[in-house]
C-alpha positions in Angstrom: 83.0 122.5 86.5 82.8 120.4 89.7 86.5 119.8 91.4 88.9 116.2 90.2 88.0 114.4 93.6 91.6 113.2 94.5 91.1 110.0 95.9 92.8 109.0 98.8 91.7 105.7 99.2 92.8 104.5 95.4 96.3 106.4 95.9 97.0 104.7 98.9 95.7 101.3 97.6 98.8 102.0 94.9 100.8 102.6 97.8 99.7 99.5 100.2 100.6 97.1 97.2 103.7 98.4 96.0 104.5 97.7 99.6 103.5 94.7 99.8 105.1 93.7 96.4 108.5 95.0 98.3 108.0 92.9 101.7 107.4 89.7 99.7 111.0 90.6 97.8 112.7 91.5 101.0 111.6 87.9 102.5 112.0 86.6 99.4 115.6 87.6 99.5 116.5 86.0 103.2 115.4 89.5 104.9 113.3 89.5 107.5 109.9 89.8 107.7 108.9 93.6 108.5 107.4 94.4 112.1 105.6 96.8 113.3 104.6 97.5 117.5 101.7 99.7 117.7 101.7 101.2 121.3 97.8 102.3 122.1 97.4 103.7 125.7 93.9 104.5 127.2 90.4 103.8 125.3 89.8 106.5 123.0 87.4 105.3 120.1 89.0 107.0 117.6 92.3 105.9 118.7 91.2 102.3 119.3 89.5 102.5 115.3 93.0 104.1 113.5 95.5 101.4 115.1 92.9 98.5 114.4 92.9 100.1 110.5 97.1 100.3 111.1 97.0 96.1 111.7 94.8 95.7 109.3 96.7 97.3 106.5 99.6 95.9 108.1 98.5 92.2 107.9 97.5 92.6 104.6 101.2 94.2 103.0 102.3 91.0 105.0 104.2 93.0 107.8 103.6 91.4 111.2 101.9 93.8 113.8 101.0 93.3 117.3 98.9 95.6 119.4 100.1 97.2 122.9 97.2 98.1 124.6 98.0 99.7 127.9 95.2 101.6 130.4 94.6 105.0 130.5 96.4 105.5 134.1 99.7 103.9 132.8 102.3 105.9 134.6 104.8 107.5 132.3 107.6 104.7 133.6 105.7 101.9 132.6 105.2 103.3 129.1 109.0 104.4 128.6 110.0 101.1 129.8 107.6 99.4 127.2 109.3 101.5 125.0 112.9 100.7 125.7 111.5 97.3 125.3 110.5 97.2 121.8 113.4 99.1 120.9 115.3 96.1 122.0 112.8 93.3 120.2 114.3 92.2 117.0 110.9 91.2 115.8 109.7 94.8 115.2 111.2 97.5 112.6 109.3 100.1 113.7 107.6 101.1 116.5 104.4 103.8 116.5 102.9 105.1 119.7 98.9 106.3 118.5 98.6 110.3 119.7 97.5 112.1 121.2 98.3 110.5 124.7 96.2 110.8 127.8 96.4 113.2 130.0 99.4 113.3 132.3 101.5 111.4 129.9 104.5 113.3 128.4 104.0 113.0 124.6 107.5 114.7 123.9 109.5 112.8 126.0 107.7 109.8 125.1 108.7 110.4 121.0 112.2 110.8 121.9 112.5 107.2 123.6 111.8 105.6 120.5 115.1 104.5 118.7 115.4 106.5 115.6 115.7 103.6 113.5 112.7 102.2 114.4 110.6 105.8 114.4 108.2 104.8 111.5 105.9 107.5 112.2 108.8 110.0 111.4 108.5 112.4 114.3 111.2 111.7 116.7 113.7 115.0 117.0 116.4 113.4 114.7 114.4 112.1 112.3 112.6 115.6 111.9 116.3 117.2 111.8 117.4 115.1 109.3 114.6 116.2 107.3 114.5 119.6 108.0 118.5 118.9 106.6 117.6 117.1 103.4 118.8 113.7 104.8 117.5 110.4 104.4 115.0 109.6 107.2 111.9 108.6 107.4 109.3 110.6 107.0 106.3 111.9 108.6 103.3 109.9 107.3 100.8 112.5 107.5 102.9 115.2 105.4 104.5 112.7 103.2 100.8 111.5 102.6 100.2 114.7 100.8 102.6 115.1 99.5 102.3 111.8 97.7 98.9 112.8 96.7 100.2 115.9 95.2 102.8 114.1 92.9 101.2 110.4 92.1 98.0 112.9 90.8 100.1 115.1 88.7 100.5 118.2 91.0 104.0 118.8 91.2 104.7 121.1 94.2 107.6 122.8 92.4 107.3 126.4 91.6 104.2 126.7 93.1 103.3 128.9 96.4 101.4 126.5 98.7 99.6 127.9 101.9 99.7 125.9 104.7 96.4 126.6 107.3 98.4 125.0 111.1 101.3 124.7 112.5 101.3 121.5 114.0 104.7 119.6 115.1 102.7 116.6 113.2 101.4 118.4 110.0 102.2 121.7 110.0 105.4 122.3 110.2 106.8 118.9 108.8 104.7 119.5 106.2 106.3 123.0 104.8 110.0 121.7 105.6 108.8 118.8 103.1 107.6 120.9 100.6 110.6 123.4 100.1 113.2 120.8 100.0 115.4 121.0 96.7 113.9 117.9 96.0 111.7 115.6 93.7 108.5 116.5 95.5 109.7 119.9 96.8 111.0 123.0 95.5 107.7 125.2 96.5 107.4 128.5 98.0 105.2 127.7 101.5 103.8 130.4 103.5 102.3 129.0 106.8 99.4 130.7 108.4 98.0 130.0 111.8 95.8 131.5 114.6 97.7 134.8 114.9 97.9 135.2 111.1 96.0 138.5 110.1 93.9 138.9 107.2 93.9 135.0 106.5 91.8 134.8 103.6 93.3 137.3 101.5 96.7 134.6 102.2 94.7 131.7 101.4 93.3 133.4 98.3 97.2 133.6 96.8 97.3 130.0 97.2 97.9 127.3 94.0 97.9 124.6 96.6 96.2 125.1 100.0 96.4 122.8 102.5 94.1 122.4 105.5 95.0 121.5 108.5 93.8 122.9 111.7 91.7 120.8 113.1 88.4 123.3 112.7 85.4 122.0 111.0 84.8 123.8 107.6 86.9 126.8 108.5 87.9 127.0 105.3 85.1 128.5 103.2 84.9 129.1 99.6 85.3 133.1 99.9 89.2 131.9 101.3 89.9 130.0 97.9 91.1 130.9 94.6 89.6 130.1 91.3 91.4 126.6 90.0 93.2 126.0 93.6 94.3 122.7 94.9 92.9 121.9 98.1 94.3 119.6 100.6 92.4 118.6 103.8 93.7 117.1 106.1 91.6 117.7 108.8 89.2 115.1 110.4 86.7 115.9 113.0 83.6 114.7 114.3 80.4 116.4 114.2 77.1 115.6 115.4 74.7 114.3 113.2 71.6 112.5 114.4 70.7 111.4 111.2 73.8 108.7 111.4 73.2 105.5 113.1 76.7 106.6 115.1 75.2 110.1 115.6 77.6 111.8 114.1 79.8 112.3 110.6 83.3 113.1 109.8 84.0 116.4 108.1 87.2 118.0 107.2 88.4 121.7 107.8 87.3 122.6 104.1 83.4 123.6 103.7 83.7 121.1 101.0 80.5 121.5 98.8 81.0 125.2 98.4 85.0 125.5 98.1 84.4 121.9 95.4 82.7 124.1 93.2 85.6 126.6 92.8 88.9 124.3 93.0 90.3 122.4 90.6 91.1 119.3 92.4 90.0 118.4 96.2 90.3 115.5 98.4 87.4 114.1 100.5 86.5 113.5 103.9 87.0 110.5 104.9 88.9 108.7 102.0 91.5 111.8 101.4 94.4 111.9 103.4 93.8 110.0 106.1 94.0 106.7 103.8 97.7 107.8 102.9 98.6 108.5 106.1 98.6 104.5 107.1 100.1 103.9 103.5 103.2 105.3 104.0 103.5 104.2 107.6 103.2 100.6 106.3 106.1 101.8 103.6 108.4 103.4 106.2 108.2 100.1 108.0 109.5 98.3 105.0 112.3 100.7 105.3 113.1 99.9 108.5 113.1 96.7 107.9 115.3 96.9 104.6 118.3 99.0 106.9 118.0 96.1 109.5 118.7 93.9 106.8 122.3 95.9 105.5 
């Protein structure tokens, strides 16, 4: 029997209006309207096409958003003292800075100059501390994304051993700290795997949830999968693809055709993951804006 398709974009949709339904309670209320910067430096299409989504969704939850576009040869002053700025503008609740930078620009440092209070996208040191702790803080969007997935389509991560494929300070490793919190959402055994890992697939094949996320197109075939797994990709890469008017397609890390046929549930690519991703960064904002208010 083919794989449930989880469906990122309907989730998220859920999401994007209980959001919405919140903002218009918070203003409602005498709050103030959520506000979110979105700091975009350089041209990168793919870059340029995810914060233009971000305002989008934004506009539409009724949060206010405004674009920062800065040029690729922005020195890293000038983008610290942007940032220092917005932390300072009473008009935005959260701030996001699109990754990765270009080169030259000092991502790390950059993350840590955002005021914690505003760090909607969840990855400044404290924020990740907090969570690693148990504490309330905002969370990263892309693990809290699957997470969310996991849960709002019945697949409760508790008790179950989920395999994580990358390590990333973004998905990775958030992601597993997420996931084993004694916590509605968490309580799961995690093993994460990686480049150095040996014998991958006989890991992967213990999985009851395995999720994706190394940035590899189709690494993970259906030999690597269990009968009746949950598979979550997060991975979104280009290809080429000449039959496309764009000349290329997105895929994910999951061969998906081949490991669909195996799993019992699987999200897409596009329309998985990435969908939530901008959900929860438009609820984290709310957030923001709600601790402003107290």
């Amino acid at each position: 029997m083919p794989a449930r398709v989880l469906n990122g974009n309907e989730i998220a949709a859920d999401l994007r209006a209980e959001v919405g339904a919140g903002v218009a309670e918070l203003v409602a209320s005498g709050g103030p309207t959520p506000g979110l910067a979105a700091v975009l430096v350089g041209d990168d299409p793919a870059s340029a096409v995810y914060v233009r989504n971000k305002g989008r969704a934004c506009s539409e939850a009724g949060i206010f958003s405004e674009i920062f576009h800065l040029p690729a040869y922005t020195s890293q002053d000038d983008l610290l003292n942007l940032i220092h700025r917005l932390n300072q503008d009473d008009r935005f609740h959260g701030i996001l800075v699109q990754l990765p930078l270009p080169d030259g620009l000092d991502e790390a440092a950059v993350i840590e100059r955002v005021d914690p209070r505003k760090d909607v996208d969840g990855l400044h040191p404290i924020s990740q501390g907090r969570m690693l702790q148990g504490e309330p803080t905002f969370l990263p969007c892309t693990p809290s994304g699957v997470q969310q997935v996991l849960l709002r389509s019945g697949y409760d991560p508790a008790g179950q051993h989920v395999v994580i494929v990358g390590r990333s300070n973004i998905v990775g490793k958030p992601l597993a700290a997420l996931l084993m919190q004694r916590a509605p959402g968490g309580n799961a055994t995690v093993t994460i795997c990686h480049t150095r890992t040996r014998d991958l697939p006989d890991i992967t094949r213990q999985a009851d949830i395995l999720v994706a996320a190394m940035g590899v197109p189709g690494a993970i075939g259906a030999d690597m999968v269990r009968e009746g797994a949950v598979v979550i990709d997060v991975g979104i890469n280009r290809v080429d693809d000449a039959t496309r008017r764009r000349g290329y397609r997105l895929v994910g890390d999951v061969d998906y055709d081949a490991v669909a046929a195996k799993a019992e549930a699987i999200t897409p690519v596009p329309g998985g993951i990435g969908p939530m991703t901008i959900a929860v960064l438009l609820s984290n904002t709310l957030e923001a804006a709600r601790r402003s208010a107290d």
